[in-house]
RODO-2510 file (C-alpha; in nm, 4 decimals, decimal comma):
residues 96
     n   res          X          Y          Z
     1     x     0,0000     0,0000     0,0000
     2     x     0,1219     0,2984    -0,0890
     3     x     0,1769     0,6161     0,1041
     4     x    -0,0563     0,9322    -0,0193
     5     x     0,1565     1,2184     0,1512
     6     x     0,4939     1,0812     0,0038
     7     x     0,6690     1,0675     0,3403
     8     x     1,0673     1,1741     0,2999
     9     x     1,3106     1,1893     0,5462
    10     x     1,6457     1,4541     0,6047
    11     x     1,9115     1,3325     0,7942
    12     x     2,1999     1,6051     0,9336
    13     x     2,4696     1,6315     1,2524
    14     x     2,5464     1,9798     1,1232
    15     x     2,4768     2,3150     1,4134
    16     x     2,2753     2,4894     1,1008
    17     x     2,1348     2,3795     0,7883
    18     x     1,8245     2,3732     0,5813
    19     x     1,6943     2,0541     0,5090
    20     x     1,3846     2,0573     0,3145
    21     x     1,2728     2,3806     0,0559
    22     x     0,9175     2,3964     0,1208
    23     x     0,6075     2,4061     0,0866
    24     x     0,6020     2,1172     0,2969
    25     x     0,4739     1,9630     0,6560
    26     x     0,7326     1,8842     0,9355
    27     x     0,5733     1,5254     1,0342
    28     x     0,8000     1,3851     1,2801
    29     x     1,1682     1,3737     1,4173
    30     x     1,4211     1,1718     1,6428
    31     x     1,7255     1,2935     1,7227
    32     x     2,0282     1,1546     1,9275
    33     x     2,1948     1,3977     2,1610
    34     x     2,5105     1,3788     2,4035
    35     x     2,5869     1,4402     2,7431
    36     x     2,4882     1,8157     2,7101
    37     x     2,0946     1,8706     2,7276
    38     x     2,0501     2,1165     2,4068
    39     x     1,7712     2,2842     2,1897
    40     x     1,6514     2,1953     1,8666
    41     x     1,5133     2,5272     1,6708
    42     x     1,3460     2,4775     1,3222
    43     x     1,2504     2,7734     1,1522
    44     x     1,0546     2,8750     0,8419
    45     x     1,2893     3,1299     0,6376
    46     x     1,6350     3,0591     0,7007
    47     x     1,7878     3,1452     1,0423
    48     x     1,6407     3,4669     1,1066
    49     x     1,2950     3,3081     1,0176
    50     x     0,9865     3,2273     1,2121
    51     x     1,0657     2,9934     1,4985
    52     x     0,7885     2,7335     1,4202
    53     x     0,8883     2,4549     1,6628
    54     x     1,1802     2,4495     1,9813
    55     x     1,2511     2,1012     2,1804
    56     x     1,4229     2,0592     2,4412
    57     x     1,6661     1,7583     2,4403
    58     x     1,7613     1,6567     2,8466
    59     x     2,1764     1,5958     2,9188
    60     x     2,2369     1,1825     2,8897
    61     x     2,5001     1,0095     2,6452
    62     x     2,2895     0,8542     2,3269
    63     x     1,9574     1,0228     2,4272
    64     x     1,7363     0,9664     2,2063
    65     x     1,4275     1,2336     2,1507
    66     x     1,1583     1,0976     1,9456
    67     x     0,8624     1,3538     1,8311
    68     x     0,5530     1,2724     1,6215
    69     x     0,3799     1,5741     1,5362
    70     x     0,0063     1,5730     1,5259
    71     x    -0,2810     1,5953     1,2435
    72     x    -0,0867     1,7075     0,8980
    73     x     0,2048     1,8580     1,0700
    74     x     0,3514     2,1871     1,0627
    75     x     0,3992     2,4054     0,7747
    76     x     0,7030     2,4993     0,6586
    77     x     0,6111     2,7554     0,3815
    78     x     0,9837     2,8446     0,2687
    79     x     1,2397     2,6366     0,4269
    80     x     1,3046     2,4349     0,7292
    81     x     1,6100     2,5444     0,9134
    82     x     1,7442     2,3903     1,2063
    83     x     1,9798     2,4667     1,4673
    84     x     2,1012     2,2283     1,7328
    85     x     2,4126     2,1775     1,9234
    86     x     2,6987     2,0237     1,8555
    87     x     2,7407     1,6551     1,8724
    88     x     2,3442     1,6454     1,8092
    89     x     2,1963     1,3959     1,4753
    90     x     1,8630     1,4703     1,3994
    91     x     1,6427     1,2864     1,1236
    92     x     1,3398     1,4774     1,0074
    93     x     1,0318     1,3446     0,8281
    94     x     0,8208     1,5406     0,6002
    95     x     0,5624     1,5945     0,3561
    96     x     0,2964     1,7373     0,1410
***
């Protein structure tokens, strides 16, 4: 069976990047943090865009944060750029 909103996925362990160009719907995420508890920013616009979604990650070697976002998800009408700490990987999954 297939999948009707085409469900992708965006993979990073970069502090700052953009990893989808929208319009598209933020669905989900897990991300593995360090020993350092950290915040996860994504933002519609680049990195002085609107601040559509902020996590906080708790301090504990191989954390693992898992988020499944609600309904359609959020919209992401430009771009969605993130901005975590260092050490952080973070898989997105998004959609239309």
């Amino acid at each position: 069976m297939s999948d009707p909103v085409g469900v992708k996925s965006a993979h990073t362990s970069t502090t700052t990047t953009t990893l989808f160009t929208g319009p598209f719907y933020l669905k989900g995420l897990t991300c593995l943090g360090t020993a350092t508890a950290g915040t996860l920013a994504f933002r519609d616009g680049g990195s002085g865009g609107t601040l559509l979604l902020e996590i906080d990650v708790p301090g504990n070697a191989n954390n693992i944060q898992e988020t499944m976002i609600p309904d359609a998800g959020i919209l992401f009408e430009t771009n969605c750029y993130l901005t975590q700490p260092t050490g952080y990987n973070t898989t997105i999954f998004y959609g239309k």
